[in-house]
N, C-alpha and C positions, 0 to 999 in steps of 0.2 A: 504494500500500500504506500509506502514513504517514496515508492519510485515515482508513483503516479501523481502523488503532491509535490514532488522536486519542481525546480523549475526546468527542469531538462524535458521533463513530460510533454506529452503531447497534447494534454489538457490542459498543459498551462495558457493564463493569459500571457504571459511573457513569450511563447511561441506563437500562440491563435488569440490577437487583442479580440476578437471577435465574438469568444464562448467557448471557445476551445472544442474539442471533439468528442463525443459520447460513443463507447460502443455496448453495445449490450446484448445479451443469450437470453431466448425467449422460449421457453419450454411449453409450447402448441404447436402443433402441425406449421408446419409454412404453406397448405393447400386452404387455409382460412385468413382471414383478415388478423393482423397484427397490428399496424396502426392508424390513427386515424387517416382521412385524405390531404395527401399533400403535406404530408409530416417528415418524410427522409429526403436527405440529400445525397445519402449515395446508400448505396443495400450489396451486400456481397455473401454470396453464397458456395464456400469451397466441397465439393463433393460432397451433394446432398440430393441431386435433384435426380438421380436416378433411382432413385427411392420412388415406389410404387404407393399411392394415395389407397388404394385397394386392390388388392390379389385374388380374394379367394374364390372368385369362381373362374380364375384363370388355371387349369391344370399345367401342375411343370411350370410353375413361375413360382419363384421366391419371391418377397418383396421387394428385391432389386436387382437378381439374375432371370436369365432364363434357361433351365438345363441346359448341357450342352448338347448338343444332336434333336433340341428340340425340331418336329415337325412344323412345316408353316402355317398349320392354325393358330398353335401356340406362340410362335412367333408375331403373327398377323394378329393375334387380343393382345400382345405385350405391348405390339406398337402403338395399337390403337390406346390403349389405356395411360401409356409415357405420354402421349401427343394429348391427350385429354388434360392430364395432369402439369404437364409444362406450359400448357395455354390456359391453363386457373391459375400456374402460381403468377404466371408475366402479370396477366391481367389485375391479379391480386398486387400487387408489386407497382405496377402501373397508378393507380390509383392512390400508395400510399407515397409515390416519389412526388416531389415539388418537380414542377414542369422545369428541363434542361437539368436535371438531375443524372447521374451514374449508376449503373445496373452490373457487376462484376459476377459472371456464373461459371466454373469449372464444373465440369463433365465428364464422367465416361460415356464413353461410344462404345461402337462396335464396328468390324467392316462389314460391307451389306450383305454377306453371307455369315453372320451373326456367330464368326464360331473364333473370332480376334478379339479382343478388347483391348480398345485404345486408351490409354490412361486418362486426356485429355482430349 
């Protein structure tokens, strides 16, 4: 804690005359609203969003793999369900950034034959 009140901090006024910077961990889903509209100036999210909103009536999906050698139904609900899920959280995200605001999101991927994962 002594770091964060030094004046070397990145909270401090002596750094940011302005207000300095707030970060905080929020223990709710990120597929719901978090703050109010127009409240954040910048939001960053390091490998989180391949995390699946709901799985189970997806067979052979974990909440954030999908077996490997899965067939392409499985495949084709996981996508469908990620593309659902990353267009609620933007949206949700969208809403609570101040317009001309920064959006920072790391990723795994996959290559389109779903059997590589890319770290980034």
């Amino acid at each position: 804690m002594s770091t964060l009140q030094s004046s070397a901090s990145y909270t401090s006024p002596d750094k940011n005359p302005t207000g300095g910077v707030y970060s905080c961990a929020i223990g709710k889903s990120f597929y719901e609203r978090l703050f109010p509209d127009s409240y954040l100036h910048f939001c960053m999210s390091y490998i989180t969003l391949h995390w699946l909103s709901n799985h189970s009536p997806l067979p052979g999906i974990s909440f954030n793999t999908i077996e490997y050698g899965a067939d392409e139904s499985v495949r084709r609900a996981w996508k469908e369900q990620a593309r659902k899920d990353l267009t609620n959280f933007l949206s949700l995200r969208a809403a609570e950034l101040v317009s001309g605001a920064g959006l920072l999101g790391v990723m795994v991927s996959a290559k389109q034959d779903s059997t590589t994962v890319n770290p980034f």
